[in-house]
Biotite code that builds the C-alpha atoms (Angstrom):
import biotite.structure as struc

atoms = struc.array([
    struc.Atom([-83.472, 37.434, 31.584], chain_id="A", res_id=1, res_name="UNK", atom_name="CA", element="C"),
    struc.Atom([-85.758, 34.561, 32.796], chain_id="A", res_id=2, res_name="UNK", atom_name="CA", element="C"),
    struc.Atom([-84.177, 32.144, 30.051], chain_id="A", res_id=3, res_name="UNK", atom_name="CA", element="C"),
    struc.Atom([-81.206, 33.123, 31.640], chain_id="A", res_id=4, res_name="UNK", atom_name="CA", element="C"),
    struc.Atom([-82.172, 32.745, 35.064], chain_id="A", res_id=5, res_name="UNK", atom_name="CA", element="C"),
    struc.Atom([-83.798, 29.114, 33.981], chain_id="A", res_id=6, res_name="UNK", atom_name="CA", element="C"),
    struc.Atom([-80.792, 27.798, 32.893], chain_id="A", res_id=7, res_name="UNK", atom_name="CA", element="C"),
    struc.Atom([-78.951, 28.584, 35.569], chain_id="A", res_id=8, res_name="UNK", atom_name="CA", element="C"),
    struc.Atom([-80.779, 26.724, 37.560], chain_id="A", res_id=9, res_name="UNK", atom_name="CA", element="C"),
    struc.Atom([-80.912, 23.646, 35.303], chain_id="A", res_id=10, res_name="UNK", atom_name="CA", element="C"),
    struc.Atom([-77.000, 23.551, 34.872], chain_id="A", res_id=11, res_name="UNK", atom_name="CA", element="C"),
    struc.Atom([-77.344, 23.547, 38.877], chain_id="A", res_id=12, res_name="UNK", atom_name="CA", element="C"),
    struc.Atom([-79.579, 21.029, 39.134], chain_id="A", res_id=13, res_name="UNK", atom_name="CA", element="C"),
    struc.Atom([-77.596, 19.173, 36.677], chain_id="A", res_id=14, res_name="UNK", atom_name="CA", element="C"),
    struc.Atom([-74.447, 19.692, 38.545], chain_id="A", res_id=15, res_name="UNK", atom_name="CA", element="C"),
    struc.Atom([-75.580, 18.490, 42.191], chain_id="A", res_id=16, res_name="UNK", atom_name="CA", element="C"),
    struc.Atom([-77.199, 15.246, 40.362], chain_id="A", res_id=17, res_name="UNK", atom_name="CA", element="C"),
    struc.Atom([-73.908, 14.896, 38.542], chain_id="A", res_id=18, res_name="UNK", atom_name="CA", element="C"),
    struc.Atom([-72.274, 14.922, 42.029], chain_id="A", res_id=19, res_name="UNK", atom_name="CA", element="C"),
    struc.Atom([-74.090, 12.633, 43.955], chain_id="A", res_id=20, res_name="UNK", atom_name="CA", element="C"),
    struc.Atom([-74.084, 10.048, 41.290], chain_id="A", res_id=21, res_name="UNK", atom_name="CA", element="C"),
    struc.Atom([-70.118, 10.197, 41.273], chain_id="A", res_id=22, res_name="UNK", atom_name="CA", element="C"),
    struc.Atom([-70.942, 9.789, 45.093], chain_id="A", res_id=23, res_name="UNK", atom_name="CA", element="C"),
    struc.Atom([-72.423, 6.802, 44.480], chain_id="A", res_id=24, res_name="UNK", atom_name="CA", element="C"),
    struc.Atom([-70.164, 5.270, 42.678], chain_id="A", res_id=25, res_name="UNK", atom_name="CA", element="C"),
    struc.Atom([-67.752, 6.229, 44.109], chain_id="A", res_id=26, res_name="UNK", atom_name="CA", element="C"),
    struc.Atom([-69.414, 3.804, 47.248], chain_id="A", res_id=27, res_name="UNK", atom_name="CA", element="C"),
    struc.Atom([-70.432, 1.465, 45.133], chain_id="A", res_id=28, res_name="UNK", atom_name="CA", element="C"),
    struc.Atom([-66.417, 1.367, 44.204], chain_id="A", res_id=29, res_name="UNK", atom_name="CA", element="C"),
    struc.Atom([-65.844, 1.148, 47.603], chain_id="A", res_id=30, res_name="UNK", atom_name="CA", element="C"),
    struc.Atom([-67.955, -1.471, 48.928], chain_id="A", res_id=31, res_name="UNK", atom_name="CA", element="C"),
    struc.Atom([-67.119, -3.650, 45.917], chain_id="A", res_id=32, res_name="UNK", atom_name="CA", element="C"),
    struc.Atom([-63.362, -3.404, 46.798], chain_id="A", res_id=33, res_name="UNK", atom_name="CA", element="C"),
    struc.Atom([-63.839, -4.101, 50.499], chain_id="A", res_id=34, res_name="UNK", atom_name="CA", element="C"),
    struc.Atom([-65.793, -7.012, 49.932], chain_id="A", res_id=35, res_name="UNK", atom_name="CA", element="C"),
    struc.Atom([-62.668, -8.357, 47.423], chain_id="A", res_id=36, res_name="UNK", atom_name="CA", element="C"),
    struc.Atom([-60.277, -7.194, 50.168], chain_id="A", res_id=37, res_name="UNK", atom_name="CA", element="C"),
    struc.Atom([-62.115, -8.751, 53.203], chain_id="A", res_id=38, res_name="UNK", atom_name="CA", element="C"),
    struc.Atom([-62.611, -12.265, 50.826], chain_id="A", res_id=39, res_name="UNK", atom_name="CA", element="C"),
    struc.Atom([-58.868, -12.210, 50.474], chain_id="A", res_id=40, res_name="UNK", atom_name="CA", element="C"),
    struc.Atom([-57.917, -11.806, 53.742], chain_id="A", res_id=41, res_name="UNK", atom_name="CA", element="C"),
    struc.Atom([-60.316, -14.086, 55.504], chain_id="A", res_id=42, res_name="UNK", atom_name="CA", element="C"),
    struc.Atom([-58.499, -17.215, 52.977], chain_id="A", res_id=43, res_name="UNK", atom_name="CA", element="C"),
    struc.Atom([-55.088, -15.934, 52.986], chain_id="A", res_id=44, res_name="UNK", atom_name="CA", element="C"),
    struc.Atom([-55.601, -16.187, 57.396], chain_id="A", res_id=45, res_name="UNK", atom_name="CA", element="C"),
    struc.Atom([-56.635, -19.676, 56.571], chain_id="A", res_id=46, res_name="UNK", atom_name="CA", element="C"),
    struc.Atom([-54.079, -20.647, 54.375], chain_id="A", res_id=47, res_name="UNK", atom_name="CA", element="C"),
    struc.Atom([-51.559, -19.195, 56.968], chain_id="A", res_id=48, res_name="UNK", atom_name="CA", element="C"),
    struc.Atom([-52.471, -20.872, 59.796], chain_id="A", res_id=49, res_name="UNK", atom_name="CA", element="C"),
    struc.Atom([-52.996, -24.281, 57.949], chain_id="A", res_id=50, res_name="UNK", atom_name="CA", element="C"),
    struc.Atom([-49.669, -23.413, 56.808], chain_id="A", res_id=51, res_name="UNK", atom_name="CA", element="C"),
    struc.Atom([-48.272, -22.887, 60.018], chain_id="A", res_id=52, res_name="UNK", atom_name="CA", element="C"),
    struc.Atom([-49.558, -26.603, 61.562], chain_id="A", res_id=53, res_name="UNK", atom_name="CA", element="C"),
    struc.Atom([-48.042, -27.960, 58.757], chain_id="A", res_id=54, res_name="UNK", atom_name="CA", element="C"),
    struc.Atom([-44.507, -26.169, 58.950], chain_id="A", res_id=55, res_name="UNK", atom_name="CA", element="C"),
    struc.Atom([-45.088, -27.033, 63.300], chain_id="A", res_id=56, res_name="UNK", atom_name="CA", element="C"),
    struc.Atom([-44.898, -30.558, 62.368], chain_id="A", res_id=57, res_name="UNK", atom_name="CA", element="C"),
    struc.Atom([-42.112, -30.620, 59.617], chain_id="A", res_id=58, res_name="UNK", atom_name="CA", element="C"),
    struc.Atom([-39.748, -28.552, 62.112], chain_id="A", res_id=59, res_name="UNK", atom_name="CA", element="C"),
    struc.Atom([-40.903, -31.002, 64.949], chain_id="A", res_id=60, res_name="UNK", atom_name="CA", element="C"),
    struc.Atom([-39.709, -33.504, 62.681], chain_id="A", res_id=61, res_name="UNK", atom_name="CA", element="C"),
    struc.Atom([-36.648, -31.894, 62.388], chain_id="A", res_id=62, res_name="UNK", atom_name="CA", element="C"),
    struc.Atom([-36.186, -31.461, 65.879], chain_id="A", res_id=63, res_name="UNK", atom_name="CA", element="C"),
    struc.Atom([-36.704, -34.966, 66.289], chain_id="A", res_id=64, res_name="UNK", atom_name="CA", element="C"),
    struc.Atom([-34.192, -35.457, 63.694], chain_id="A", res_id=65, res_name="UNK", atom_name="CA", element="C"),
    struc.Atom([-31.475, -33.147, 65.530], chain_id="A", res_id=66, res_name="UNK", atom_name="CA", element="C"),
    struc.Atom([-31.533, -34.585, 68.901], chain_id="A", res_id=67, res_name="UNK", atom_name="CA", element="C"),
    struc.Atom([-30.075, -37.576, 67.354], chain_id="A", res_id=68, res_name="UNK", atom_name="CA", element="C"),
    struc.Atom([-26.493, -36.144, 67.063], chain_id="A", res_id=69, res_name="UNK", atom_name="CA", element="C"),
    struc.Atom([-26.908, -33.205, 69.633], chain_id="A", res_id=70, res_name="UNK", atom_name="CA", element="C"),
    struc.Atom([-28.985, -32.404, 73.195], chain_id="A", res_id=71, res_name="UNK", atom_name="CA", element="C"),
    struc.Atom([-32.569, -31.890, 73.299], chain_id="A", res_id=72, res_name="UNK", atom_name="CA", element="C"),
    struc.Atom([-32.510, -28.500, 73.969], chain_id="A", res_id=73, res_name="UNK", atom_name="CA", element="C"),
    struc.Atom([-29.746, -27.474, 71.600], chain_id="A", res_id=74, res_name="UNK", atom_name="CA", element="C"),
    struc.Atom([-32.058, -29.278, 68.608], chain_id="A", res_id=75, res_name="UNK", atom_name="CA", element="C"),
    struc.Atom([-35.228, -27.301, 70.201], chain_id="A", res_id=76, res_name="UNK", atom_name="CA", element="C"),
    struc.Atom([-33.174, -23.806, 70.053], chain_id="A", res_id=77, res_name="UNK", atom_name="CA", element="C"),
    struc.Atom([-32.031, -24.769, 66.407], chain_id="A", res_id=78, res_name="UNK", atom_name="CA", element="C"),
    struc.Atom([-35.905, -25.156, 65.249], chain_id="A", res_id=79, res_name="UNK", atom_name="CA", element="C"),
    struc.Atom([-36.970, -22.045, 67.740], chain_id="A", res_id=80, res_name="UNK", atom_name="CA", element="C"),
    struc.Atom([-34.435, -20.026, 65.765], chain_id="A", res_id=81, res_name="UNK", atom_name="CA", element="C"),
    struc.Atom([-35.286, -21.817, 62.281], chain_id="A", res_id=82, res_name="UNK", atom_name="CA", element="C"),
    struc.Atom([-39.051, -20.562, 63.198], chain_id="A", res_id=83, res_name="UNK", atom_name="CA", element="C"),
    struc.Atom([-38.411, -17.474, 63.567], chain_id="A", res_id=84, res_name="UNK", atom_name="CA", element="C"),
    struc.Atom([-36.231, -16.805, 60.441], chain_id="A", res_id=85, res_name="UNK", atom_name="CA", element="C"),
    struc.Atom([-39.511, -18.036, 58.545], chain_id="A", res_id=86, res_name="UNK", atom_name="CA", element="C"),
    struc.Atom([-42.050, -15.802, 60.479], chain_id="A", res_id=87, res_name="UNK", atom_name="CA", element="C"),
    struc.Atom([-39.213, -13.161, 59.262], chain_id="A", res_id=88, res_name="UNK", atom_name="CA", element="C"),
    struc.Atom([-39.708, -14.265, 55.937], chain_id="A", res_id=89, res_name="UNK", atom_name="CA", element="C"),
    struc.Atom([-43.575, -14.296, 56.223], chain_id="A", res_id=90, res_name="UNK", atom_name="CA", element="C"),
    struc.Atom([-43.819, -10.656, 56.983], chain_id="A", res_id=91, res_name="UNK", atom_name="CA", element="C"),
    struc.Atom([-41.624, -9.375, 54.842], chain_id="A", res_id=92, res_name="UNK", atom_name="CA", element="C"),
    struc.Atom([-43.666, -11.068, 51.899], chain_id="A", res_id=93, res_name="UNK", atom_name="CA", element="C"),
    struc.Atom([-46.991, -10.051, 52.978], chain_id="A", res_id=94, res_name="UNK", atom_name="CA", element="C"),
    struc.Atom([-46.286, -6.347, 53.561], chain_id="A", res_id=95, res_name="UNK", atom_name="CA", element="C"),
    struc.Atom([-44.856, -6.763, 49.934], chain_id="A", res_id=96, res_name="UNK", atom_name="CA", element="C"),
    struc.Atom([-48.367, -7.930, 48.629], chain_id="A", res_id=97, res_name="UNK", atom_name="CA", element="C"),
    struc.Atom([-50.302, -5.630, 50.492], chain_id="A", res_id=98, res_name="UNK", atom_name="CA", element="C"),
    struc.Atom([-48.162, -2.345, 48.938], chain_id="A", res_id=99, res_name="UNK", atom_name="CA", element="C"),
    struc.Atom([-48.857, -4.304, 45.301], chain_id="A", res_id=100, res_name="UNK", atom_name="CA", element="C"),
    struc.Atom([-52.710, -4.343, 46.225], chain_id="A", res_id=101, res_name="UNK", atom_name="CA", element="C"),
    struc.Atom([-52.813, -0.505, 45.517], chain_id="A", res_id=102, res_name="UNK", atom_name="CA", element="C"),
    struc.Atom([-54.285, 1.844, 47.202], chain_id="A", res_id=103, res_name="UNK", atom_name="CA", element="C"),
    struc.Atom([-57.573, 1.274, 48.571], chain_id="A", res_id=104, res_name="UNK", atom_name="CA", element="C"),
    struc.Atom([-59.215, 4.960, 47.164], chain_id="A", res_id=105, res_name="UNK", atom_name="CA", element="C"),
    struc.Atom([-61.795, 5.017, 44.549], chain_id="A", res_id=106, res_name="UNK", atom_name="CA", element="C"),
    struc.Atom([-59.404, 5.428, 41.656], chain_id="A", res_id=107, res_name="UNK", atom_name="CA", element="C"),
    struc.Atom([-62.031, 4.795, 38.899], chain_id="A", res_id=108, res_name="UNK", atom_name="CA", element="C"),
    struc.Atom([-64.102, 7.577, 40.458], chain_id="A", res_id=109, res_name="UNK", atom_name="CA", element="C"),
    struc.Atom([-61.158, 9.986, 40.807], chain_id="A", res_id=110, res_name="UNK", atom_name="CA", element="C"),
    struc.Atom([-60.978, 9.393, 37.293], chain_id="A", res_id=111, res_name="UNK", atom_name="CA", element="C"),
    struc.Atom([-64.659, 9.838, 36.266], chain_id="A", res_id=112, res_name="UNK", atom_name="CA", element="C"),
    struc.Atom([-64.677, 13.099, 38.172], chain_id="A", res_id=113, res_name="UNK", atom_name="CA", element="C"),
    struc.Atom([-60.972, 14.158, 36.728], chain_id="A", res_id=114, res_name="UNK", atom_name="CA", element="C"),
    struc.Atom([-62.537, 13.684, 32.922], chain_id="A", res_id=115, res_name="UNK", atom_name="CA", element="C"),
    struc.Atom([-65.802, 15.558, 33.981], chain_id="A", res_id=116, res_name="UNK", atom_name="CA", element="C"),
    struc.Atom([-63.864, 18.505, 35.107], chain_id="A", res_id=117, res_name="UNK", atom_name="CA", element="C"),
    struc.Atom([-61.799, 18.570, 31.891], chain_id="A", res_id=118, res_name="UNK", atom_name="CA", element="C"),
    struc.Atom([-65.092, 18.517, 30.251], chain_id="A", res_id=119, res_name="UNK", atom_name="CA", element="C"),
    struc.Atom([-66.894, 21.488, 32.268], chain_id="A", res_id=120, res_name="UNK", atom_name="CA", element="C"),
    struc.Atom([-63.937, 23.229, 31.624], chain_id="A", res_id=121, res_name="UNK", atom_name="CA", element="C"),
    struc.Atom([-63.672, 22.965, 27.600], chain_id="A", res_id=122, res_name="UNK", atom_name="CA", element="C"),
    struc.Atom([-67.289, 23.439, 26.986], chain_id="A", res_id=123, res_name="UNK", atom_name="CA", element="C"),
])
């Protein structure tokens, strides 16, 4: 009875360390990823807005260009709108990379803790 009793308590002891370890990983998982995601998104906000002067002066150019053959304002409206069509554009292609990123849950712990289950189960 005490043998029994003993190993109770070991597979429970076993059990809570298994869990806090996948815990742990699972943060370490985590923090890793948000450190990736935060790197990304500080120098994709550069590149936009470095972007963005540089597009300002190619459609000031333009505008410049257009007020040759029409009005001022009518060459103005034709970049405003031209501007706005690419901030369209923009959006649409960012929320498209930030669905491809995946989803930002520990999926290599899921896993881990999926295959330990299976295990605990067959044995």
């Amino acid at each position: 009875m005490l043998g029994i009793a003993a190993r109770v308590r070991d597979i429970h002891a076993r059990a809570h360390s298994l869990a806090r370890l996948q815990l742990e990983l699972a943060t370490l998982e985590l923090k890793r990823k948000a450190k990736a995601y935060g790197i990304a998104t500080v120098l994709g906000v550069v590149a936009l807005v470095s972007v963005l002067y540089a597009v300002g002066f190619v459609f000031a150019a333009i505008a410049v260009g257009l007020s040759e053959v029409m009005p001022l304002w009518a060459a103005l409206l034709v970049v405003t709108l031209l501007l706005l069509l690419t901030a369209a554009v923009l959006v649409l292609a960012a929320a498209r990379f930030a669905r491809k990123a995946g989803p930002a849950r520990p999926v290599e712990t899921v896993q881990e803790a999926q295959e330990t289950v299976r295990e605990l189960r067959d044995a």
